[in-house]
C-alpha positions in Angstrom: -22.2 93.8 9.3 -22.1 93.0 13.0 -21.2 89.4 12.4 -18.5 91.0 10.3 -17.6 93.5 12.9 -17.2 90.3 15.4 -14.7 88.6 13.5 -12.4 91.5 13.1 -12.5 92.4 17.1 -11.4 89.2 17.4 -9.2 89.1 15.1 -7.7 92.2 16.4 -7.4 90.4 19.9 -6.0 87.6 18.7 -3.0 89.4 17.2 -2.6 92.0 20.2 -2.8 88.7 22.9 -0.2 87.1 21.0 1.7 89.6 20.9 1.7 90.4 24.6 2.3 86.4 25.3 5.4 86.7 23.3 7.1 90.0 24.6 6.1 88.6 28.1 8.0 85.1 27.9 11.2 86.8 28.6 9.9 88.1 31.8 8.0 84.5 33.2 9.8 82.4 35.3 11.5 79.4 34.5 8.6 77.2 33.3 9.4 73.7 34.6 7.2 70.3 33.3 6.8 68.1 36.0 4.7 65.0 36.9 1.4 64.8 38.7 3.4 62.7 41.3 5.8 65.3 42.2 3.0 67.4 42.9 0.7 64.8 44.7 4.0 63.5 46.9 4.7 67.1 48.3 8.0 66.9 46.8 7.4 70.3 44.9 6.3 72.1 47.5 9.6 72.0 49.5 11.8 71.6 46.1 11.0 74.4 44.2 11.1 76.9 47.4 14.5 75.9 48.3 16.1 76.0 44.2 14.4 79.9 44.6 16.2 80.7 48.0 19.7 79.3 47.1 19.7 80.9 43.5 16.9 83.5 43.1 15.3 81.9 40.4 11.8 81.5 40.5 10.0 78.7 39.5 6.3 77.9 37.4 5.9 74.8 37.0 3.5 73.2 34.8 1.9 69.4 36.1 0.5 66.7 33.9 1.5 63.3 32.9 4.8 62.3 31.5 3.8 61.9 28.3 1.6 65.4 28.2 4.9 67.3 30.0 6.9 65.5 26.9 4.2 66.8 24.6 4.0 70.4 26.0 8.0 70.5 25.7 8.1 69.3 21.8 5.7 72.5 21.5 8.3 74.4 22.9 6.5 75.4 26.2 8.7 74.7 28.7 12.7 75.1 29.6 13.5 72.0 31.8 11.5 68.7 32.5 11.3 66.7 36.0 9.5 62.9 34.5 9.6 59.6 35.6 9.1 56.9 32.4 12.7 56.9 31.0 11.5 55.0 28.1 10.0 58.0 26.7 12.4 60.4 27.9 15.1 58.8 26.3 13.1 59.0 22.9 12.6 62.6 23.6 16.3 63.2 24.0 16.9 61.5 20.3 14.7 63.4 18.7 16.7 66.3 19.4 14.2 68.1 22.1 16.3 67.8 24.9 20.0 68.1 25.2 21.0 65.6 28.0 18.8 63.0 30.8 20.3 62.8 34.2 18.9 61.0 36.8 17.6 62.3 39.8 15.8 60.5 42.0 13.9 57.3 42.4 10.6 56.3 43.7 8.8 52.9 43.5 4.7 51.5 42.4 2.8 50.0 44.5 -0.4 48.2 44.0 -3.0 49.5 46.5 -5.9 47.7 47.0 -8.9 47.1 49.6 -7.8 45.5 53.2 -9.7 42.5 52.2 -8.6 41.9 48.7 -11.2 40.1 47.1 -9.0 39.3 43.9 -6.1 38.0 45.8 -3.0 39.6 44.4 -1.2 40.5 47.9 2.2 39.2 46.9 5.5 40.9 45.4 4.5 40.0 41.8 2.7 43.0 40.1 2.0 41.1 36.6 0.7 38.2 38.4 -1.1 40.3 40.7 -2.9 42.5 37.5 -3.4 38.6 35.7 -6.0 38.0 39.1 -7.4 41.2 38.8 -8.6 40.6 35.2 -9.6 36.9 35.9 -12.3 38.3 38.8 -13.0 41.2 37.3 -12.1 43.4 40.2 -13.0 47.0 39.4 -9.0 48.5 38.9 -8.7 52.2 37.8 -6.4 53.1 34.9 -4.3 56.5 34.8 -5.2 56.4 31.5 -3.2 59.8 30.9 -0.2 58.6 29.0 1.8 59.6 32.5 5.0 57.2 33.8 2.4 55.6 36.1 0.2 54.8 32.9 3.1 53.7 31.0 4.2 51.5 33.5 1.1 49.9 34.6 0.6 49.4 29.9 3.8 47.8 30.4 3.0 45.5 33.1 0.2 44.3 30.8 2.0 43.6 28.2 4.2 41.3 30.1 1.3 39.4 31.4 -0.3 39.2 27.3 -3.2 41.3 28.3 -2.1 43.8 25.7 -5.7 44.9 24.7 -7.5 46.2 27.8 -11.0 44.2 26.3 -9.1 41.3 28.0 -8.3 43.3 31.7 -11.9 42.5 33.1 -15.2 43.9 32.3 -14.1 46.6 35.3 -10.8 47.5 33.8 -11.9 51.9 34.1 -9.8 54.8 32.5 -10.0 57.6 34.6 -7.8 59.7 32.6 -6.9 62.0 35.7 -4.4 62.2 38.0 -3.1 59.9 40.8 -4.8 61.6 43.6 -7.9 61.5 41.9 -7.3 58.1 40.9 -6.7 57.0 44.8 -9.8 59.1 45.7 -11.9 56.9 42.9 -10.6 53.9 44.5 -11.3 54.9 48.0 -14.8 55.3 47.0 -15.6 52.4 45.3 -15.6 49.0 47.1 -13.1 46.8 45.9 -10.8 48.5 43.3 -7.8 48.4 43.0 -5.0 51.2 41.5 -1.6 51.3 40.4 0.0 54.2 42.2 3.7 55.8 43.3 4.5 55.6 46.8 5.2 59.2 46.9 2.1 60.0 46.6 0.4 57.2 48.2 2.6 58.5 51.6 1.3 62.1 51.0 -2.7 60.4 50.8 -5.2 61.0 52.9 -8.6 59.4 52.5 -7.0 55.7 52.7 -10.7 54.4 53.7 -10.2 50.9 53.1 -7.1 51.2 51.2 -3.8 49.3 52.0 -0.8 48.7 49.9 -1.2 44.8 48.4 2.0 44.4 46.1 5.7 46.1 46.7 9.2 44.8 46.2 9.1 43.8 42.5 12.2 45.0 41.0 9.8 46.0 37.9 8.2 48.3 40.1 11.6 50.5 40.5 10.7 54.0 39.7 13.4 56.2 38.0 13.0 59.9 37.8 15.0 62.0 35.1 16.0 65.9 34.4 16.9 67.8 31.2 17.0 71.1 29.9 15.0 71.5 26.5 17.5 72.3 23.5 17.6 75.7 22.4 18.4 74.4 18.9 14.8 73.7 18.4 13.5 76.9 20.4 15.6 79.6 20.8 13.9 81.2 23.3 13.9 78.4 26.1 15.9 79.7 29.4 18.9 77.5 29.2 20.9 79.0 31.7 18.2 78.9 34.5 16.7 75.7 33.3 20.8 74.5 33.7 20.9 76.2 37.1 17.8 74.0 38.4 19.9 70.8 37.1 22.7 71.4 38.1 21.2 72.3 41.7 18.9 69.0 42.0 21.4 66.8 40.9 
């Protein structure tokens, strides 16, 4: 009887919750998916603070990899995205989960390394520079969180015919986090190596032994896009305040 009595409390709050969650969308801000680069950079914190003063819309926005933003928004989470891996972006806008991608900004990768670079990849070649990371087996620390800077770096791999990470050196590590945390891991392990934005690299602290090793590779140009989320496929999504934050960053 109590187990019973449990299961139809919860029950009960399940129903109420969702309830609540729905009559409260209309009054949330507009909920904007953005990278972990954005964030990491300090981009958003003087971006979103100046869309709010010059049109009174406030702004929640919700950080995780490209590919987890891109996820979230086929849920129907959020109103407008702010990504970086157009590849994927443009896929979303076929599938009919976005109405339109305009470019933004750009940014660029960089390979950062230790000062001493024990695998030798200093250069302006980034595939030839991952190829001597593999052949030494120089600890190098994967996004691993299906974000633009993941995508790229899987990319980059793929060029060089390293498509299975088994073949990236017994070091090749996942972290699945973010790309401060993935500087901080390198930064506190001796020789590794990490495939970061420059944004954020700029906006890093704890450099310890860190320096950037390869830049200037046209492959490493990075390409930010915008769109609003179609209301076709969720009503509900704030299309003209998630067209209001387009229209103002581009």
């Amino acid at each position: 009887m109590k187990n019973l009595k449990m299961a139809l409390l919860q029950a009960l709050l399940a129903v109420t919750y969702g309830g609540v969650l729905q009559a409260s969308y209309a009054d949330q801000a507009l909920i904007l998916g953005t990278t972990t680069t954005t964030e990491q950079s300090g981009l958003l914190t003087q971006l979103l603070p100046a869309f709010a003063k010059d049109t009174g819309i406030a702004v929640k926005p919700v950080i995780l990899g490209t590919g987890q933003v891109l996820d979230a928004a086929r849920r129907g989470d959020l109103d407008a995205l702010l990504t970086h891996d157009r590849e994927s972006e443009e896929k979303f806008i076929a599938e009919g989960f976005g109405i339109k991608r305009f470019e933004v900004m750009y940014n660029d990768f960089i390979l950062i390394g230790p000062k001493d670079d024990p695998a030798k990849v200093a250069g302006h070649d980034i595939v030839k520079a991952l190829l001597a990371i593999a052949r030494s087996n120089a600890v190098f620390y994967s996004r691993g969180d299906k974000s633009g800077t993941h995508q790229a770096e899987l990319r980059y791999w793929q060029i060089g015919g390293l498509k299975d990470k088994s073949q990236r050196g017994a070091n090749y590590k996942e972290c699945g986090c973010g790309v401060g945390q993935a500087l901080n891991l390198a930064a506190a392990t001796e020789g590794a190596y990490v495939l970061a934005d420059r944004g954020s690299w700029l906006n890093f602290k704890n450099r310890e032994q860190l320096k950037i090793l390869v830049e200037g590779d046209a492959r490493l140009f990075n390409q930010y896009g915008t769109t609003v989320i179609n209301p076709a496929k969720y009503p509900y999504i704030k299309v003209k305040e998630a067209q209001a934050f387009v229209d103002w960053i581009t």
